[in-house]
MDTraj code that builds the backbone (N, CA, C; nanometers):
import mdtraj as md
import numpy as np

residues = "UNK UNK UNK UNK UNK UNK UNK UNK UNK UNK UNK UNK UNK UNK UNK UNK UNK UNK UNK UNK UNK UNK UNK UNK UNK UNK UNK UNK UNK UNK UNK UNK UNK UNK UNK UNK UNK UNK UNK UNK UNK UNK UNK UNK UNK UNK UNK UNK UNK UNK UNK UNK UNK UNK UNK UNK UNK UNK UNK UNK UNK UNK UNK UNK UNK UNK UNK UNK UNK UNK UNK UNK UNK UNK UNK UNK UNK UNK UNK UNK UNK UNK UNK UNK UNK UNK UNK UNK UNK UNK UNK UNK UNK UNK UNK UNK UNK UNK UNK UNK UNK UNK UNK UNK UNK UNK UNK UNK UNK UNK UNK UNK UNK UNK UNK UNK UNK UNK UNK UNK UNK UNK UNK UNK UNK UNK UNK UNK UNK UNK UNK UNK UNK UNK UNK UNK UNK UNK UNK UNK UNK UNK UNK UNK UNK UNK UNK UNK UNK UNK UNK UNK UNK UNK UNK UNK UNK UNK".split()
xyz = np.array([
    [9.1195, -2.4572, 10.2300],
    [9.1470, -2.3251, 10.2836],
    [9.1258, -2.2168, 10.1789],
    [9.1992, -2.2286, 10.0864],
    [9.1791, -2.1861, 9.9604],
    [9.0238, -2.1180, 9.9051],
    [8.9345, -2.1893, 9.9099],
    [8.8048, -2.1846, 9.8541],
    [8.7558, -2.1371, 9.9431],
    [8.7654, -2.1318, 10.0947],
    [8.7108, -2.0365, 10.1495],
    [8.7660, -1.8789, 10.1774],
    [8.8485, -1.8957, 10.1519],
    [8.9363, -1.6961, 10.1605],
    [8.8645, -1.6725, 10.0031],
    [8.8865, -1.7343, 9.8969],
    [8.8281, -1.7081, 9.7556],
    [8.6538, -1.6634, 9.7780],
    [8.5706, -1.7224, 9.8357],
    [8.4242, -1.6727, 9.8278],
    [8.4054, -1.5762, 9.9497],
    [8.5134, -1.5664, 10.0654],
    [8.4780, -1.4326, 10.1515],
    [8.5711, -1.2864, 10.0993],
    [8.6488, -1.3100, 9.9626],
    [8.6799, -1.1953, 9.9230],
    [8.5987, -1.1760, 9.8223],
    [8.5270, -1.2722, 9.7248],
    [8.4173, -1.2532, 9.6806],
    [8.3239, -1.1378, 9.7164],
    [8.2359, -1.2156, 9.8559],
    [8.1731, -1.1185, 9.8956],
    [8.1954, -1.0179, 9.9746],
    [8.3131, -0.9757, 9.9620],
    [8.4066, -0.8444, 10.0482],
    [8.3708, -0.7260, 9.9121],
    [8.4287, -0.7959, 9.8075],
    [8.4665, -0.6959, 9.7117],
    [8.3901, -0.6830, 9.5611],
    [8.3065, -0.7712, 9.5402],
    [8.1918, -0.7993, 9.4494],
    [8.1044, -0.5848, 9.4396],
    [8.0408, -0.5813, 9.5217],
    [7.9987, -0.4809, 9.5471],
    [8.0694, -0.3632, 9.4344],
    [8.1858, -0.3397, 9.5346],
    [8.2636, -0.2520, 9.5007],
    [8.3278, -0.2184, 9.3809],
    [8.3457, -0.3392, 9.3215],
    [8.4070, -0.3716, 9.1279],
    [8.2878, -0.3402, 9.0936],
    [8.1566, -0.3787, 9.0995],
    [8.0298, -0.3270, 9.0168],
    [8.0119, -0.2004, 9.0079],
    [8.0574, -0.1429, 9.1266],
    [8.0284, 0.0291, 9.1632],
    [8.0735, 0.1007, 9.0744],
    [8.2403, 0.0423, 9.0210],
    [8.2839, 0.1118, 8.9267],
    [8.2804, 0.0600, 8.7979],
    [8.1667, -0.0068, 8.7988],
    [8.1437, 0.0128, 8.6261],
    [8.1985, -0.1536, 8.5594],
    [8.2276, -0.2369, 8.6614],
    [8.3127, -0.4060, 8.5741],
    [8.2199, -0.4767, 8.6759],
    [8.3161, -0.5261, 8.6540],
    [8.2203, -0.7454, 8.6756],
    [8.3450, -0.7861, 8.7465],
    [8.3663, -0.8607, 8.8432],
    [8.4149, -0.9617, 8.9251],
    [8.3929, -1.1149, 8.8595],
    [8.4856, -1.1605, 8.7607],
    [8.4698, -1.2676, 8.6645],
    [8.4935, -1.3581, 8.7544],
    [8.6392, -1.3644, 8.8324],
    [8.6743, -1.4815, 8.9246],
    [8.7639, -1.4256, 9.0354],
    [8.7752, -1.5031, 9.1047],
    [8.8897, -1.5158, 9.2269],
    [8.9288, -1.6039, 9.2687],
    [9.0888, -1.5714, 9.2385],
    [9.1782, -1.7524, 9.3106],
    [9.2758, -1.6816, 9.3636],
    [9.2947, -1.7934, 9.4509],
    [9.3917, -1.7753, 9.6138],
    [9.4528, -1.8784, 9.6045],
    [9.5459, -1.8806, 9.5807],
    [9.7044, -2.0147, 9.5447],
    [9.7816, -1.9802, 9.5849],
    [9.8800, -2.1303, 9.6409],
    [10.0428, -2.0711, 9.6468],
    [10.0976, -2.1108, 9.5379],
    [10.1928, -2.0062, 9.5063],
    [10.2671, -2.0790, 9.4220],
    [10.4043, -2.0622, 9.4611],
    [10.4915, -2.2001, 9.4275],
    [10.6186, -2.1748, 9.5655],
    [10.5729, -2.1714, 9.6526],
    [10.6997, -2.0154, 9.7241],
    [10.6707, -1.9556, 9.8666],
    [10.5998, -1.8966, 9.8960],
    [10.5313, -1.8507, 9.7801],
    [10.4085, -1.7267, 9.7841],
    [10.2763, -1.7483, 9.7945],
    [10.1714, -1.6717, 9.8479],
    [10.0502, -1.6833, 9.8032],
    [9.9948, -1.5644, 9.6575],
    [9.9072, -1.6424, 9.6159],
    [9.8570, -1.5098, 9.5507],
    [9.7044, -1.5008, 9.5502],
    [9.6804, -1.3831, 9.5819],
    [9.5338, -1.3639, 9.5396],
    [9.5193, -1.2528, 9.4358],
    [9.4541, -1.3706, 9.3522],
    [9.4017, -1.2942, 9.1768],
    [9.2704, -1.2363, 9.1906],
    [9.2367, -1.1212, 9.1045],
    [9.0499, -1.0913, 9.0881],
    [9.0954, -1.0837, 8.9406],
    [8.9645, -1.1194, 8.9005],
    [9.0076, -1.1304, 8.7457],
    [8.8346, -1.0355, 8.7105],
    [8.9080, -0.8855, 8.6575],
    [8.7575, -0.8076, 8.6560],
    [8.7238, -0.8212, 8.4943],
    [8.6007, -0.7950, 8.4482],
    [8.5752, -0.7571, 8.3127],
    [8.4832, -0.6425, 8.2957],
    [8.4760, -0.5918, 8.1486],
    [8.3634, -0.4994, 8.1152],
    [8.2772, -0.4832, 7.9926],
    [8.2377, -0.4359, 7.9702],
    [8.1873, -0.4446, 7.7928],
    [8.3027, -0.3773, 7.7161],
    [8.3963, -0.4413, 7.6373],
    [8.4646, -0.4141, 7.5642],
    [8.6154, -0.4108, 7.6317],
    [8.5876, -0.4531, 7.7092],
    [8.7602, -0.5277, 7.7994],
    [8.7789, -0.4164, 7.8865],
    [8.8536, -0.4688, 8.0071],
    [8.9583, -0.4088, 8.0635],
    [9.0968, -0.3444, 8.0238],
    [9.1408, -0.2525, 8.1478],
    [9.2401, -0.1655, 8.0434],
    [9.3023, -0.1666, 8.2199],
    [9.4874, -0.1170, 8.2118],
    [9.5697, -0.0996, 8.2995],
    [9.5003, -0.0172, 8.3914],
    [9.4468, 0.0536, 8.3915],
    [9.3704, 0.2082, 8.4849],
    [9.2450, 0.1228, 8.5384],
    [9.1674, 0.0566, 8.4432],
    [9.0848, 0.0021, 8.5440],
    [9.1117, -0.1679, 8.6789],
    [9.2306, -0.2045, 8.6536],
    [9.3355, -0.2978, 8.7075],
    [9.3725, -0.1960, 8.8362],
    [9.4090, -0.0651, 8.7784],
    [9.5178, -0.0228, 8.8877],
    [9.3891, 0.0455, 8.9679],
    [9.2999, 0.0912, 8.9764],
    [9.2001, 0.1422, 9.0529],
    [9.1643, 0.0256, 9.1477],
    [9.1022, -0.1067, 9.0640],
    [9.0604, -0.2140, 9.1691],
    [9.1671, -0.2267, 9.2505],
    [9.2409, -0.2502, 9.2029],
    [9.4303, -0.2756, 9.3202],
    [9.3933, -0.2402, 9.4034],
    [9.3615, -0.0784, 9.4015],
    [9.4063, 0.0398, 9.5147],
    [9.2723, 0.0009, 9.6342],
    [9.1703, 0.0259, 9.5266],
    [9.0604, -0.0040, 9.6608],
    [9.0440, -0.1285, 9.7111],
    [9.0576, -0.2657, 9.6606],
    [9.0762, -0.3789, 9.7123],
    [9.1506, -0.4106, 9.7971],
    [9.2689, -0.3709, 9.7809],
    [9.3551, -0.3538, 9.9036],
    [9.3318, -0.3001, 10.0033],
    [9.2949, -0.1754, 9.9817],
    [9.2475, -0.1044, 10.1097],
    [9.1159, -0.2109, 10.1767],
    [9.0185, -0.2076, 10.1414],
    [8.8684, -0.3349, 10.1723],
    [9.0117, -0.4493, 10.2366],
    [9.0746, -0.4971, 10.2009],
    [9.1091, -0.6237, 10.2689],
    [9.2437, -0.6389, 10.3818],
    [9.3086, -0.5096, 10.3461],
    [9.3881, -0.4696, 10.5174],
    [9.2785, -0.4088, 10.6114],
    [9.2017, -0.3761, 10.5856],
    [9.0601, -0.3018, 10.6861],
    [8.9796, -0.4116, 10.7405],
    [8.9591, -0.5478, 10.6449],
    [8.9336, -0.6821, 10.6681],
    [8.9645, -0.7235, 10.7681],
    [9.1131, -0.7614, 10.7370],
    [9.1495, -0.8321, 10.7891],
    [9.1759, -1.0364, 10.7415],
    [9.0559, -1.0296, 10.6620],
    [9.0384, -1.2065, 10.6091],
    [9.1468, -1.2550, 10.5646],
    [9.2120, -1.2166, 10.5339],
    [9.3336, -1.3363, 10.4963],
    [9.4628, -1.2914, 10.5760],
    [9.5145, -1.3222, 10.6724],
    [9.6309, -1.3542, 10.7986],
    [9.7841, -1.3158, 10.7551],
    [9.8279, -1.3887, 10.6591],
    [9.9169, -1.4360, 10.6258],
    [9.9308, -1.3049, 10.4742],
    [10.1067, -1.3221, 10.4721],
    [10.1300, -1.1864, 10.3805],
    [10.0945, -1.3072, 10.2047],
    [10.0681, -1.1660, 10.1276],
    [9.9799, -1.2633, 9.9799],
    [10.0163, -1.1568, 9.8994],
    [10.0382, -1.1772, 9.7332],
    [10.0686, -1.0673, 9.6403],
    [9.9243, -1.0940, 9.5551],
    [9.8648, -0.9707, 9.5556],
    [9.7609, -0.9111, 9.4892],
    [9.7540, -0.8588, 9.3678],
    [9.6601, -0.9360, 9.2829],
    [9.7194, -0.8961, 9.1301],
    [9.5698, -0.9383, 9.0920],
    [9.5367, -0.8281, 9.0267],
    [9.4223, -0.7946, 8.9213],
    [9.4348, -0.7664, 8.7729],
    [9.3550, -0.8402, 8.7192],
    [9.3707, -0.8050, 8.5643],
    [9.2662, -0.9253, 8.4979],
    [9.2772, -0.8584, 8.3718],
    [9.1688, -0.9384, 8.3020],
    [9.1775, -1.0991, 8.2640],
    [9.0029, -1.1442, 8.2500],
    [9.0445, -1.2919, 8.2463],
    [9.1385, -1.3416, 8.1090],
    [9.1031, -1.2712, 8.0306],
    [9.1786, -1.3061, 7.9245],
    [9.1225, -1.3512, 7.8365],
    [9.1796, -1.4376, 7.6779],
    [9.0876, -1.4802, 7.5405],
    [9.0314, -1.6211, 7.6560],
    [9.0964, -1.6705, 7.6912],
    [9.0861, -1.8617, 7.7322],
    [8.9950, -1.8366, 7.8941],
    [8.9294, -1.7243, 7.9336],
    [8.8555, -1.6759, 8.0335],
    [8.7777, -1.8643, 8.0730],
    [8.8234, -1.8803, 8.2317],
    [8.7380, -2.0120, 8.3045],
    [8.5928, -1.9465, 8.3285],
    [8.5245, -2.0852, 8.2654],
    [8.3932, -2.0752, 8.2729],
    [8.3275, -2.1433, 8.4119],
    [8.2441, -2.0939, 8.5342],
    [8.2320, -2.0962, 8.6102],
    [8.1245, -2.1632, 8.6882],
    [8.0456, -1.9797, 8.6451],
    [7.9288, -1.9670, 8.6973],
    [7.7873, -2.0147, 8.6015],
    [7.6512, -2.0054, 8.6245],
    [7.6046, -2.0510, 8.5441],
    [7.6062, -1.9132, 8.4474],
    [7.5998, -1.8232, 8.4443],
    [7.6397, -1.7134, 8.3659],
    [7.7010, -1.7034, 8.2263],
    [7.8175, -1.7855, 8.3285],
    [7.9127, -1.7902, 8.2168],
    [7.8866, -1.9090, 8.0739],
    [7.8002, -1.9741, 8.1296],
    [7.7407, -2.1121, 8.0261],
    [7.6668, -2.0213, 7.9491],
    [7.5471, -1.9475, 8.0113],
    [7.4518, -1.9118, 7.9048],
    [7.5213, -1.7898, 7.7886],
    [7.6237, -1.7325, 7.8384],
    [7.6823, -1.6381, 7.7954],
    [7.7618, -1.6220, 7.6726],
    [7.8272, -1.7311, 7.6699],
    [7.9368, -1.7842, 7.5775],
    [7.8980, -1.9008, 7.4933],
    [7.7592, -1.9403, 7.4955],
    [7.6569, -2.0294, 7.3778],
    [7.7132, -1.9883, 7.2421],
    [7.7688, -2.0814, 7.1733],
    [7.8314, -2.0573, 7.0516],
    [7.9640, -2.0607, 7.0552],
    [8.0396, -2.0654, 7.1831],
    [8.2036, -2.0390, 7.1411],
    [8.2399, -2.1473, 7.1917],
    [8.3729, -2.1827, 7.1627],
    [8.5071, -2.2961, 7.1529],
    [8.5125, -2.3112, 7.2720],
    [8.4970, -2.4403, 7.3354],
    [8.5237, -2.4490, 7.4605],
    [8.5614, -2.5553, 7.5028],
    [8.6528, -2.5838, 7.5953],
    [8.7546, -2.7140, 7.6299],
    [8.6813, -2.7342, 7.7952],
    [8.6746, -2.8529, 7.8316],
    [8.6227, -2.8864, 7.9648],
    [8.6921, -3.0298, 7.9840],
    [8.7204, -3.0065, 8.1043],
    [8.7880, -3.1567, 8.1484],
    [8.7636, -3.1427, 8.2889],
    [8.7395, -3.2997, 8.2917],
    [8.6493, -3.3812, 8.4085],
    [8.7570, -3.4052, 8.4966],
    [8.7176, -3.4478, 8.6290],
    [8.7968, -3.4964, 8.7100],
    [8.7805, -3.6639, 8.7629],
    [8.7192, -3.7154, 8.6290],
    [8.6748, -3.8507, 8.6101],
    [8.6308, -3.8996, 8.5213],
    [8.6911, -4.0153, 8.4367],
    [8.6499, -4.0668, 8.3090],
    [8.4684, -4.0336, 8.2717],
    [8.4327, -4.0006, 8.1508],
    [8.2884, -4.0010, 8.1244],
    [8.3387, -4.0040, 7.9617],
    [8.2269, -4.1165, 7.9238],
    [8.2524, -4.1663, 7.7780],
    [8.3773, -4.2392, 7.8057],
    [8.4864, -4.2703, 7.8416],
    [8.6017, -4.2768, 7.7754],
    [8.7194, -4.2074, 7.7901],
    [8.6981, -4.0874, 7.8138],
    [8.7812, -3.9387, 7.8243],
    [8.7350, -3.8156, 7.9130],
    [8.8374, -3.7773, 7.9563],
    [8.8641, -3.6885, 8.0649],
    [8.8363, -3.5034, 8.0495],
    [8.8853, -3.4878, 7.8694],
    [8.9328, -3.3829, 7.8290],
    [8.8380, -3.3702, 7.6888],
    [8.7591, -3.2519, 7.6537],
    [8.6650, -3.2216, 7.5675],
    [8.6709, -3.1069, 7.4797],
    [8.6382, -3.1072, 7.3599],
    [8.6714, -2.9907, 7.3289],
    [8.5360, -2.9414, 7.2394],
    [8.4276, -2.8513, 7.2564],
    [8.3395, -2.8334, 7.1603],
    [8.2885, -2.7078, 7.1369],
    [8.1990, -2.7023, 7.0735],
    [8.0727, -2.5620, 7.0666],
    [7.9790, -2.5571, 7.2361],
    [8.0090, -2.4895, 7.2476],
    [7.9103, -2.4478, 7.3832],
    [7.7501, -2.4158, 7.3403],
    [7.6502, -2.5242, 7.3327],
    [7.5268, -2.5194, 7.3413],
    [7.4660, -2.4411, 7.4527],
    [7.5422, -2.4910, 7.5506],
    [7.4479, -2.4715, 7.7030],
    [7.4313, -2.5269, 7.7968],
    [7.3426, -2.4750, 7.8998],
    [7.3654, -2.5658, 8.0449],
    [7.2437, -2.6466, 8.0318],
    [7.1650, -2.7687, 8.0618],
    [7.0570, -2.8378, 8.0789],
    [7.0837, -2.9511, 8.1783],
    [6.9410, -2.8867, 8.2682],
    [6.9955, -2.9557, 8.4035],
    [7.1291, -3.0331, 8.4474],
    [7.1872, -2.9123, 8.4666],
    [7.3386, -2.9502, 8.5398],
    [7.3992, -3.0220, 8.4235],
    [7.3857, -2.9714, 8.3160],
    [7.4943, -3.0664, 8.2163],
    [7.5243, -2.9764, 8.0893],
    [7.6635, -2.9549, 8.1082],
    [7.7244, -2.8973, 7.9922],
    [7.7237, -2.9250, 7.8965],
    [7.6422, -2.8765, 7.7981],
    [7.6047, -2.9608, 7.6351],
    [7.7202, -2.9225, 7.5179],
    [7.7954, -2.9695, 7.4546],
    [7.8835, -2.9316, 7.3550],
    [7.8207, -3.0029, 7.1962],
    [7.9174, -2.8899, 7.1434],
    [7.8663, -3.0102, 7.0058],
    [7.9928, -3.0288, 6.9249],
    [8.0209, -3.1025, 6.8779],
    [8.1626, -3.1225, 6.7702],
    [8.1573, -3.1918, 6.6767],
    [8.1756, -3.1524, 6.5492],
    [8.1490, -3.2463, 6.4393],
    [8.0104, -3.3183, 6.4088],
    [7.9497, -3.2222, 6.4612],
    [7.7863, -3.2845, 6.4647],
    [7.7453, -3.3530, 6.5630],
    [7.7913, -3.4025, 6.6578],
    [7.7670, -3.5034, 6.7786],
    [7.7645, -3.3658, 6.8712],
    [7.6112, -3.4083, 6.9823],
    [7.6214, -3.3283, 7.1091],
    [7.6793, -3.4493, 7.2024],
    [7.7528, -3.3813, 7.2786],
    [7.7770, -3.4582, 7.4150],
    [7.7464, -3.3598, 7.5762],
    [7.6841, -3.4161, 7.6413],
    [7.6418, -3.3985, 7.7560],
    [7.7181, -3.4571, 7.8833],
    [7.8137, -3.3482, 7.9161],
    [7.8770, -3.3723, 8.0147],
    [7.7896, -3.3052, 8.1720],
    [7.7909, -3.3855, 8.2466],
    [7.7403, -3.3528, 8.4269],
    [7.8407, -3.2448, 8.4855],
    [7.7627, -3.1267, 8.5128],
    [7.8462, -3.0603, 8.5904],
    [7.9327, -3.1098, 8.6934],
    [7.8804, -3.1831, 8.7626],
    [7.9567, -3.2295, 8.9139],
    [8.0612, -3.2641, 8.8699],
    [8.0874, -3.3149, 8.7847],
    [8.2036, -3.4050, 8.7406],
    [8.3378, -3.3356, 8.6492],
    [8.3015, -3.1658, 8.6243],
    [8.3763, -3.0854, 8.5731],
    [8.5100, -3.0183, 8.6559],
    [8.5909, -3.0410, 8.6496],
    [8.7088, -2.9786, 8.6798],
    [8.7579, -2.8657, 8.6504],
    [8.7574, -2.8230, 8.5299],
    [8.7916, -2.6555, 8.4692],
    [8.7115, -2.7062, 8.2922],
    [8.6562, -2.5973, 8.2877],
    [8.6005, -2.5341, 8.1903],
    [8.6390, -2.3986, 8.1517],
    [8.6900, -2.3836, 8.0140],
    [8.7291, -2.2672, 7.9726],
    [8.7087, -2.2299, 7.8223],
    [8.7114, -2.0955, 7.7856],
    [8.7388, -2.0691, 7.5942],
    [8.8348, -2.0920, 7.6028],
    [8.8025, -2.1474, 7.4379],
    [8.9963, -2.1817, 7.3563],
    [8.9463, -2.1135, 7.2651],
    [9.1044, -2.0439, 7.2521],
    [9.1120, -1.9549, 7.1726],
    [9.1052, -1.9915, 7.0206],
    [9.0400, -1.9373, 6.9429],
    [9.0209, -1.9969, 6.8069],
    [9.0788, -1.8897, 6.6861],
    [9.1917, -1.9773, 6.6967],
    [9.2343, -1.9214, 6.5359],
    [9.1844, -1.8981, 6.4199],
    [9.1510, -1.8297, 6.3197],
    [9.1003, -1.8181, 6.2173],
    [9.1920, -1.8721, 6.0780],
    [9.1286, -2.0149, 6.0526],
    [9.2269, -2.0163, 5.9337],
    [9.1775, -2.0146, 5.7886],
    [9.0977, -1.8409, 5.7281],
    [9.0641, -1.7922, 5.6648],
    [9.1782, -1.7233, 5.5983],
    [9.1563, -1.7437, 5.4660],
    [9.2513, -1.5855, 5.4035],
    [9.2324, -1.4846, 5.3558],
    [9.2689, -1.3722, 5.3225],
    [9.2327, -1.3185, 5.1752],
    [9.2957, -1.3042, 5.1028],
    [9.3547, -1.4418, 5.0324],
    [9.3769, -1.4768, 4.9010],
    [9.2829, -1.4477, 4.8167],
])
top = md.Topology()
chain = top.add_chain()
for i, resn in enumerate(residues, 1):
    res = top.add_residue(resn, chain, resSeq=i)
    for name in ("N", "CA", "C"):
        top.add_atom(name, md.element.get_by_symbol(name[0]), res)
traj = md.Trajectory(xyz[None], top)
């Protein structure tokens, strides 16, 4: 149910976040508890800020009581994806080539479930990492959540 209210507010409200200037990173529709929630998670060049959160609010809301698509009462909350931003689309692979990234399967491959590497890239349908010198080539199909981890710097200036 879920995944389909998530890709018809997609294409409800995709449009409209571009108009003003961000990106439509993701959208999830969960309960949690008693509640539902539907998240948009917008971005921009050089981040999101409260004003551009509280603008999408206003007009998203409006686009989706005018809708109609989702029935049932839901709390609406926009804001940015964050440092640990889920990697998705193919976009998001070619995009983030070079950074820290954790992926876990929803089925043993190698051995293990849960990965942690350098983001090479996508090649045919397979998430390439590298760690410690070893690439590993994980199959998209078989990915569960992919995301940045946040990377500490443990530099000084001593």
């Amino acid at each position: 149910m879920s995944q389909g209210v998530e890709e018809r507010v997609r294409v409800l409200v995709e449009q409209v976040i571009k108009a003003k200037g961000l990106e439509l990173d993701d959208v999830e529709y969960v309960k949690e508890g008693a509640h539902w929630y539907l998240r948009l998670f917008i971005d921009k060049d050089g981040g999101v800020d409260i004003d551009d959160c509280s603008r999408v609010s206003h007009v998203v809301s409006e686009l989706l009581d005018k809708s109609d698509i989702i029935r049932q009462s839901y709390i609406l909350e926009v804001s940015s994806p964050g440092l640990e931003r889920s990697l998705k689309k193919t976009e998001d692979f070619e995009r983030y080539r070079g950074k820290l990234v954790a992926v876990e399967t929803n089925k043993l491959h190698r051995g293990y479930q849960e990965f942690s590497g350098y983001l090479i890239g996508l090649e045919n349908e397979e998430i390439i990492l590298e760690y410690e010198g070893n690439r590993m080539a994980i199959p998209r199909s078989i990915i569960k959540k992919a995301h940045l981890e946040l990377q500490l710097s443990t530099t000084s200036d001593a």
